[in-house]
PDB file of N, CA, C and O in Angstrom:
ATOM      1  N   UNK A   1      -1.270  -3.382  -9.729  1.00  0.00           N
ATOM      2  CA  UNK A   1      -2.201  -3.982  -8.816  1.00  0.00           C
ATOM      3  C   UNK A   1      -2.054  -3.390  -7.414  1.00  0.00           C
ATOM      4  O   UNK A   1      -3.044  -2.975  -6.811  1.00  0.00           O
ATOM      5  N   UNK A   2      -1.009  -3.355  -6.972  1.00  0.00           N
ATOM      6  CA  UNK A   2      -0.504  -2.341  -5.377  1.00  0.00           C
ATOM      7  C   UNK A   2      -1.273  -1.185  -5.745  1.00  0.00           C
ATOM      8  O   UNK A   2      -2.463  -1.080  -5.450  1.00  0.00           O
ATOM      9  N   UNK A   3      -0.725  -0.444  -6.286  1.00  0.00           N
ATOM     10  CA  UNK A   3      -1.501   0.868  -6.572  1.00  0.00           C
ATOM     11  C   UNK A   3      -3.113   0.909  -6.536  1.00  0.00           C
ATOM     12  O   UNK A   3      -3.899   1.591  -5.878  1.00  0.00           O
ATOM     13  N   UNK A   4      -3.324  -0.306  -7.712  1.00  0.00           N
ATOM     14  CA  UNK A   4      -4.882   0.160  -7.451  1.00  0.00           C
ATOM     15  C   UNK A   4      -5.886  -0.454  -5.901  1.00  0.00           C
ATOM     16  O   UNK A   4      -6.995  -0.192  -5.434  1.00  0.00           O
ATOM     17  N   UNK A   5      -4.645  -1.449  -5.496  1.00  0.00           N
ATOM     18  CA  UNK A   5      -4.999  -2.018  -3.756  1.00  0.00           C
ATOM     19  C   UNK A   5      -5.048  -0.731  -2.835  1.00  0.00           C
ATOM     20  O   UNK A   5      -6.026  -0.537  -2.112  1.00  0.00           O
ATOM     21  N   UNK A   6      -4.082   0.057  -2.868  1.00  0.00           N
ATOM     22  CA  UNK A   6      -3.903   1.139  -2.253  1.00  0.00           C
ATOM     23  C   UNK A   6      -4.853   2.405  -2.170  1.00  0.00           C
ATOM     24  O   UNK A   6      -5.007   3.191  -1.235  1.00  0.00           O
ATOM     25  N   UNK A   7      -5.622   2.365  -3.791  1.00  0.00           N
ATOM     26  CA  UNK A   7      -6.589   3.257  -3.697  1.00  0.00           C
ATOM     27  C   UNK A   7      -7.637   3.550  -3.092  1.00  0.00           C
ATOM     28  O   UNK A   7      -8.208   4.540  -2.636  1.00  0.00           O
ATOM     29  N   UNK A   8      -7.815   2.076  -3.222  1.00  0.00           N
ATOM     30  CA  UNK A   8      -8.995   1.552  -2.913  1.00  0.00           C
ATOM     31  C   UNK A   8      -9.234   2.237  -1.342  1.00  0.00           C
ATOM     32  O   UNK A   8     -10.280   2.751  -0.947  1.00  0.00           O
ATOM     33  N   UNK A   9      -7.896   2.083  -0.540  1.00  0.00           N
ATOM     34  CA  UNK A   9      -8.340   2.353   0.604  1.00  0.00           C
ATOM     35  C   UNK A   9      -8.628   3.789   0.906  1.00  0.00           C
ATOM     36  O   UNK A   9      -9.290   4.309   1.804  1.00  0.00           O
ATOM     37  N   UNK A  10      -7.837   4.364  -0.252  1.00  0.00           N
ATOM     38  CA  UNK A  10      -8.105   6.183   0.004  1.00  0.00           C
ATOM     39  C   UNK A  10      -9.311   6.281   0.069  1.00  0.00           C
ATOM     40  O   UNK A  10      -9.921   7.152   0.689  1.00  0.00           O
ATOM     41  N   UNK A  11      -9.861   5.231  -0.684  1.00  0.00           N
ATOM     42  CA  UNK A  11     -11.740   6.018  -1.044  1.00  0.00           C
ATOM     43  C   UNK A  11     -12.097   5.172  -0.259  1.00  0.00           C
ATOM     44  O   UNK A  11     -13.164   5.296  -0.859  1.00  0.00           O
ATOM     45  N   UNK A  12     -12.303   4.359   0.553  1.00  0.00           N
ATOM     46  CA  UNK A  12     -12.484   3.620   1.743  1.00  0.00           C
ATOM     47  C   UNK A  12     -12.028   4.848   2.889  1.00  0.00           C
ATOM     48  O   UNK A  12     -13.048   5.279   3.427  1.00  0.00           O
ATOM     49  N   UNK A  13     -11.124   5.335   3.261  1.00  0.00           N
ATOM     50  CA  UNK A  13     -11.072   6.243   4.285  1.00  0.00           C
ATOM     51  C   UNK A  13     -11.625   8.079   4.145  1.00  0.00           C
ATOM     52  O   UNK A  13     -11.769   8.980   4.971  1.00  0.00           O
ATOM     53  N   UNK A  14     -11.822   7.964   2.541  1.00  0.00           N
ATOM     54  CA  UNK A  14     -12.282   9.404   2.445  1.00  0.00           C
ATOM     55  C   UNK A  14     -11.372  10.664   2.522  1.00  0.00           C
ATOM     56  O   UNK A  14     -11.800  11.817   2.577  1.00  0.00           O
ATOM     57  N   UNK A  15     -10.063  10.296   2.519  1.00  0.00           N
ATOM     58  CA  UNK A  15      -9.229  10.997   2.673  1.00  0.00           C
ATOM     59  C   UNK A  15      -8.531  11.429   1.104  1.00  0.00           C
ATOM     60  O   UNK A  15      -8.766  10.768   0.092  1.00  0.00           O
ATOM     61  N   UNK A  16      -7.786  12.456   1.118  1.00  0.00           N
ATOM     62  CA  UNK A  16      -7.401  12.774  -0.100  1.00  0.00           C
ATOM     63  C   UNK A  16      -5.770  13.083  -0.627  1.00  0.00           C
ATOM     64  O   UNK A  16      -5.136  13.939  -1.244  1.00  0.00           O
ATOM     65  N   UNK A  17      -5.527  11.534   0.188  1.00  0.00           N
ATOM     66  CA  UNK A  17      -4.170  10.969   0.129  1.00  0.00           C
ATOM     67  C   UNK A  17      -3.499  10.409  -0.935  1.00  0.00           C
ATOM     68  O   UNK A  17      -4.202   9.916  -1.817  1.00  0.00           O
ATOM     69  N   UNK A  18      -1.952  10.357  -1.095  1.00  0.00           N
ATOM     70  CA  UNK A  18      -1.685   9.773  -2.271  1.00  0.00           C
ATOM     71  C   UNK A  18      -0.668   9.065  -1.293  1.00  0.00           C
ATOM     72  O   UNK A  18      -0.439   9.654  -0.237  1.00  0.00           O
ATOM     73  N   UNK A  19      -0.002   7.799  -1.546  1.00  0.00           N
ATOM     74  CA  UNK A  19       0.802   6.923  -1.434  1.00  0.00           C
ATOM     75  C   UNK A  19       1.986   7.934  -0.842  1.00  0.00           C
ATOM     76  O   UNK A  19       2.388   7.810   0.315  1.00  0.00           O
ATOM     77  N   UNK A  20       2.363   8.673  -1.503  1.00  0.00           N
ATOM     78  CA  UNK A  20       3.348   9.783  -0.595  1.00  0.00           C
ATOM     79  C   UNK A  20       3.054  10.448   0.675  1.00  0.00           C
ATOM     80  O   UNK A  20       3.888  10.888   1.466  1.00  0.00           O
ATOM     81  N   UNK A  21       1.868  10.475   0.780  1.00  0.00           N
ATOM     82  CA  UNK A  21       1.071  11.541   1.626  1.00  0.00           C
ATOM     83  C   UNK A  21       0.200  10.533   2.486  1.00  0.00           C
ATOM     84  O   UNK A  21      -0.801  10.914   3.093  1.00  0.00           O
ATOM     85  N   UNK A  22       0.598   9.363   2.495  1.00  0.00           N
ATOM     86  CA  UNK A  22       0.015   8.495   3.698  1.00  0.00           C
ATOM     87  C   UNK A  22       0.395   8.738   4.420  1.00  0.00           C
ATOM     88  O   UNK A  22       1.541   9.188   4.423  1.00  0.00           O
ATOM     89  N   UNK A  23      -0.543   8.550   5.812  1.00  0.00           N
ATOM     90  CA  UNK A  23       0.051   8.821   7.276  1.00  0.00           C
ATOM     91  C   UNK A  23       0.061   7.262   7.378  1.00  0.00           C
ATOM     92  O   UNK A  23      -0.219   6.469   6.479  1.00  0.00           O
ATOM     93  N   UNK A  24       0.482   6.958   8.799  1.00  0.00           N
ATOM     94  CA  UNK A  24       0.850   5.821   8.927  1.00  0.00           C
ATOM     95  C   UNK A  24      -0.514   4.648   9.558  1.00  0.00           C
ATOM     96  O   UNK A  24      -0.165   3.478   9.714  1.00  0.00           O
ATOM     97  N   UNK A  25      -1.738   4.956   9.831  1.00  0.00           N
ATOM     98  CA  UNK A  25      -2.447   4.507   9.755  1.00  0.00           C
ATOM     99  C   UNK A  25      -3.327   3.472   8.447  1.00  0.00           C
ATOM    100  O   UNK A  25      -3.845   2.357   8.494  1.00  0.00           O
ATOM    101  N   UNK A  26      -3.169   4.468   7.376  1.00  0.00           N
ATOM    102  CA  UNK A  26      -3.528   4.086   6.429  1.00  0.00           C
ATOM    103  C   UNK A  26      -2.368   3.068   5.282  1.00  0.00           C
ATOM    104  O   UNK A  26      -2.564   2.399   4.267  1.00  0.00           O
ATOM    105  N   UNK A  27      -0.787   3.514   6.353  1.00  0.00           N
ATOM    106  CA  UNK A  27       0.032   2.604   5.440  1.00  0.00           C
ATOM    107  C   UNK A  27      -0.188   1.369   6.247  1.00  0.00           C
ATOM    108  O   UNK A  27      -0.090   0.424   5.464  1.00  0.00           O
ATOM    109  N   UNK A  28      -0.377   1.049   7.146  1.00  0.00           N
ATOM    110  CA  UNK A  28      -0.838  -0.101   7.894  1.00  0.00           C
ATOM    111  C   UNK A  28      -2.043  -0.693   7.063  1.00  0.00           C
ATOM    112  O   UNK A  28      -1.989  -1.631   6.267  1.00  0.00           O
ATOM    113  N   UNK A  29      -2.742  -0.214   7.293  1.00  0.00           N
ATOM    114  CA  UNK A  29      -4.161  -0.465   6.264  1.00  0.00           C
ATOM    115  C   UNK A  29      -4.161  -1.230   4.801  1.00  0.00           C
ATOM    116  O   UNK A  29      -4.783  -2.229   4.441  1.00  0.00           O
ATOM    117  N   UNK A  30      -3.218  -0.375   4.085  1.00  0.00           N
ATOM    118  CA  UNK A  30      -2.706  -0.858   2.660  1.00  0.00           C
ATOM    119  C   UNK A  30      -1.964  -1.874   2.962  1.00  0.00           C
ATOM    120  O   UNK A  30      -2.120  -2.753   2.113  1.00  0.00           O
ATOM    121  N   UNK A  31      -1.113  -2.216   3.902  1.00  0.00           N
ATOM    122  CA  UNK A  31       0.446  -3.772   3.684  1.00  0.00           C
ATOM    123  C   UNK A  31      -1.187  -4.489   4.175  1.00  0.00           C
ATOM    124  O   UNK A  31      -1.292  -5.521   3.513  1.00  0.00           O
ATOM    125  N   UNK A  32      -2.155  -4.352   4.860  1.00  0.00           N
ATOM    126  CA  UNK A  32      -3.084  -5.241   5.404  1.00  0.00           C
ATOM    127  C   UNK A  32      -4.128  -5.864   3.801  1.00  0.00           C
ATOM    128  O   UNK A  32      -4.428  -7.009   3.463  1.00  0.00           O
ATOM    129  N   UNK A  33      -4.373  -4.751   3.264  1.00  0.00           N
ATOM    130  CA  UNK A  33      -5.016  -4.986   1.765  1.00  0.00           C
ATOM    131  C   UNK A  33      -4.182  -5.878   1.159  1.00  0.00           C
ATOM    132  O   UNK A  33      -4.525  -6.898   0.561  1.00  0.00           O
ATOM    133  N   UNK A  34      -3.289  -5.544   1.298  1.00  0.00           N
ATOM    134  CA  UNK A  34      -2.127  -6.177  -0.109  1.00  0.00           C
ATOM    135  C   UNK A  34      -1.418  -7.707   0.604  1.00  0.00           C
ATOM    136  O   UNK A  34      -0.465  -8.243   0.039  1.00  0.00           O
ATOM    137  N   UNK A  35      -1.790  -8.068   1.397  1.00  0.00           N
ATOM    138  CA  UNK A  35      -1.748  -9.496   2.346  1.00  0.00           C
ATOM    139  C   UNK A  35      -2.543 -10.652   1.552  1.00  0.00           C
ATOM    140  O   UNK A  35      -1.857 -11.567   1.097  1.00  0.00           O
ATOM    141  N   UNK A  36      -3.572 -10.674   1.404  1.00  0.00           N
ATOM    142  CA  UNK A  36      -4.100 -11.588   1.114  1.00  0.00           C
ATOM    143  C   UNK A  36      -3.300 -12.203  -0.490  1.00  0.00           C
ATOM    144  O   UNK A  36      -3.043 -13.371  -0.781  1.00  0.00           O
ATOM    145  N   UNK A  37      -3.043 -10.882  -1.356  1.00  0.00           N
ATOM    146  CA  UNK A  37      -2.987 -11.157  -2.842  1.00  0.00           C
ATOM    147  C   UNK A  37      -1.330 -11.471  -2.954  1.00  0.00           C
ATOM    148  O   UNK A  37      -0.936 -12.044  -3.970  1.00  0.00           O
ATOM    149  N   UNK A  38      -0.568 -11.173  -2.126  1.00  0.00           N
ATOM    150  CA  UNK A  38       0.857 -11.633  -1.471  1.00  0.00           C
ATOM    151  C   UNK A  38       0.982 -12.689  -1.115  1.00  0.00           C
ATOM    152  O   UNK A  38       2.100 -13.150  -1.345  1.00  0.00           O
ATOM    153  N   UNK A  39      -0.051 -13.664  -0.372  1.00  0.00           N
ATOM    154  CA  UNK A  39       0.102 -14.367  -0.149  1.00  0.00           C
ATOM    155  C   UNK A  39      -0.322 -15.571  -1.181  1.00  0.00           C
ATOM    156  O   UNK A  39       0.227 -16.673  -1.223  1.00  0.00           O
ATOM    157  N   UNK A  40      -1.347 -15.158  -1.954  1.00  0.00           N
ATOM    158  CA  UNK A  40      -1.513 -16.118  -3.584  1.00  0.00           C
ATOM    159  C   UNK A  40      -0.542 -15.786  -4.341  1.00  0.00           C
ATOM    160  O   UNK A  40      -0.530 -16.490  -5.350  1.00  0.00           O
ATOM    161  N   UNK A  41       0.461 -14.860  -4.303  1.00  0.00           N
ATOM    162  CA  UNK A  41       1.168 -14.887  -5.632  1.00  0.00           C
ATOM    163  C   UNK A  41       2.942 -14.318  -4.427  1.00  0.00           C
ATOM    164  O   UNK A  41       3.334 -13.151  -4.394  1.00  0.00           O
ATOM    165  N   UNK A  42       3.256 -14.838  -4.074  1.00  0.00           N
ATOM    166  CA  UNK A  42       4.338 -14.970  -3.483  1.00  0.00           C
ATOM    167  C   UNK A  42       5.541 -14.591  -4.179  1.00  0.00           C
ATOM    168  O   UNK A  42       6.383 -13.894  -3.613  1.00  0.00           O
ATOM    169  N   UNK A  43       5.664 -14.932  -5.180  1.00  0.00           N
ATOM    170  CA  UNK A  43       6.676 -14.396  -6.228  1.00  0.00           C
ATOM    171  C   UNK A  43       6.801 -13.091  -6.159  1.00  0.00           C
ATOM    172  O   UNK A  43       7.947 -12.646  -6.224  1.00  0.00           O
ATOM    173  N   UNK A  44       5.743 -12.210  -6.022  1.00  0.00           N
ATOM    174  CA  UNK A  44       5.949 -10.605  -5.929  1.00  0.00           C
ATOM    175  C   UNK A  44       6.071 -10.060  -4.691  1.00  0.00           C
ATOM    176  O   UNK A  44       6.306  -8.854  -4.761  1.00  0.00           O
ATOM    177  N   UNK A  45       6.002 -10.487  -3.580  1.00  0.00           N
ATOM    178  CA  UNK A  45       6.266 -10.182  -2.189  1.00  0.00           C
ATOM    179  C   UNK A  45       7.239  -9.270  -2.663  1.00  0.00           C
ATOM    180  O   UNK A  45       6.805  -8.119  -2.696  1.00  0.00           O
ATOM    181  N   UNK A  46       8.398  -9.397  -3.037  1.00  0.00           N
ATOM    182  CA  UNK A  46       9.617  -8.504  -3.159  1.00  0.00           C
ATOM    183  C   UNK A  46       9.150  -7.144  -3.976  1.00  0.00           C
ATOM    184  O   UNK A  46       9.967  -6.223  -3.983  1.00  0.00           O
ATOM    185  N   UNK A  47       7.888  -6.952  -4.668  1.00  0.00           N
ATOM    186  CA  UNK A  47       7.383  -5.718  -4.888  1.00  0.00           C
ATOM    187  C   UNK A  47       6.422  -4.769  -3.655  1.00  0.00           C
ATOM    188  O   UNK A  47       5.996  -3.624  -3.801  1.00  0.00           O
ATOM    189  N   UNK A  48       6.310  -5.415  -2.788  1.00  0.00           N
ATOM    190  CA  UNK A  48       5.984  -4.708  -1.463  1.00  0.00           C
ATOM    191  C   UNK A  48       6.735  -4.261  -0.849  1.00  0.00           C
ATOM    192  O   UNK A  48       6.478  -3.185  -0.309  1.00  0.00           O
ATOM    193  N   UNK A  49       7.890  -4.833  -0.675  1.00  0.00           N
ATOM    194  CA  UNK A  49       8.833  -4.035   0.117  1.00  0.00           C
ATOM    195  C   UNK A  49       9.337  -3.091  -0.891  1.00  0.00           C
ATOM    196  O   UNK A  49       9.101  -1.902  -0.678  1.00  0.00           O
ATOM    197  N   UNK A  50       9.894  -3.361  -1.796  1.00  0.00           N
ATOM    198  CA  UNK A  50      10.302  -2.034  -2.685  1.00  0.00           C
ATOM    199  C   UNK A  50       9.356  -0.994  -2.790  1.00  0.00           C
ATOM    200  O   UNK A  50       9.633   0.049  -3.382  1.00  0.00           O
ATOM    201  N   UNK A  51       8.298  -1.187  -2.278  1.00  0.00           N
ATOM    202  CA  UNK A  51       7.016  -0.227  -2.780  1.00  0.00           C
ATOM    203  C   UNK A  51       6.809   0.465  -1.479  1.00  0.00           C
ATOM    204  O   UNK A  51       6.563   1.664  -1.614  1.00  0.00           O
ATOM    205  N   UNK A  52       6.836   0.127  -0.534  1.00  0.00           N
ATOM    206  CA  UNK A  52       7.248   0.491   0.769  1.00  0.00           C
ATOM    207  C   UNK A  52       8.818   1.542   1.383  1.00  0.00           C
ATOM    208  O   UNK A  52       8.928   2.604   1.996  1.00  0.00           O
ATOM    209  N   UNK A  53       9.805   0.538   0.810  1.00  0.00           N
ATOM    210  CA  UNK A  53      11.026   1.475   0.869  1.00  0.00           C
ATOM    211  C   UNK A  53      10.609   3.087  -0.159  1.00  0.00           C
ATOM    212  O   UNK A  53      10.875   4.270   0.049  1.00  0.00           O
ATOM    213  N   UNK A  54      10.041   2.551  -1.006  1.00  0.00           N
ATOM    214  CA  UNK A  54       9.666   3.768  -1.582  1.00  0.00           C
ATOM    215  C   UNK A  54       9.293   4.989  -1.149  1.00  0.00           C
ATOM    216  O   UNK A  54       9.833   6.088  -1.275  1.00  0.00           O
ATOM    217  N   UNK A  55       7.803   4.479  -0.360  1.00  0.00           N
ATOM    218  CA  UNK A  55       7.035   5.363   0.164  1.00  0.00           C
ATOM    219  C   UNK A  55       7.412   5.946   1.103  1.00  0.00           C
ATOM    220  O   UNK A  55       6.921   7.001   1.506  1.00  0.00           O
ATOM    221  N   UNK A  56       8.147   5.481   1.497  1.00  0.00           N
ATOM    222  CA  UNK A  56       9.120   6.165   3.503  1.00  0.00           C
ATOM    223  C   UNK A  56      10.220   6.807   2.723  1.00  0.00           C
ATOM    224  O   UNK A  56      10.627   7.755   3.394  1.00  0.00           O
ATOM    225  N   UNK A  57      11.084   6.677   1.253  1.00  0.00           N
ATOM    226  CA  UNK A  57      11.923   8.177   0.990  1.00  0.00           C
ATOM    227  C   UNK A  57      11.291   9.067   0.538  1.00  0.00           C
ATOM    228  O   UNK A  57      11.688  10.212   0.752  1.00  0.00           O
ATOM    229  N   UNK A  58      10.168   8.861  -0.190  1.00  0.00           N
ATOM    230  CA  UNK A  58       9.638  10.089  -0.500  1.00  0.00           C
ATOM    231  C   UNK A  58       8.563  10.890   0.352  1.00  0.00           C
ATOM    232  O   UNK A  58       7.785  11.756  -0.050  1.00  0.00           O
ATOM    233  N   UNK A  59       8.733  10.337   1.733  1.00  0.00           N
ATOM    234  CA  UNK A  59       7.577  11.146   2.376  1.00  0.00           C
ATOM    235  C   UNK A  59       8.807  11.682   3.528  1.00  0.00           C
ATOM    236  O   UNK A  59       8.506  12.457   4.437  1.00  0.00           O
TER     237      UNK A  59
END
């Protein structure tokens, strides 16, 4: 579900980014997408930050 939240915004910004290759505008953008559905299902919050720590070692 992150992932496909995340896409969404690539093709929303037109850019031809992958989750590695976000600049930091658009990672702002995505924790902003992925807010609302974090906040109905709270239990997975702890998959945002792991998904995040992620994205900052591999970039």
């Amino acid at each position: 579900m992150l992932d496909d939240i995340s896409m969404d915004t690539f093709l929303m910004t037109k850019n031809d980014h992958t989750l590695q290759t976000a600049d930091p505008l658009e990672r702002a953008e995505i924790m902003r997408n992925w807010k609302p559905y974090i906040e109905q299902l709270p239990e997975y919050e702890y998959l945002c930050g792991d998904f995040l720590l992620w994205m900052k070692r591999v970039t």
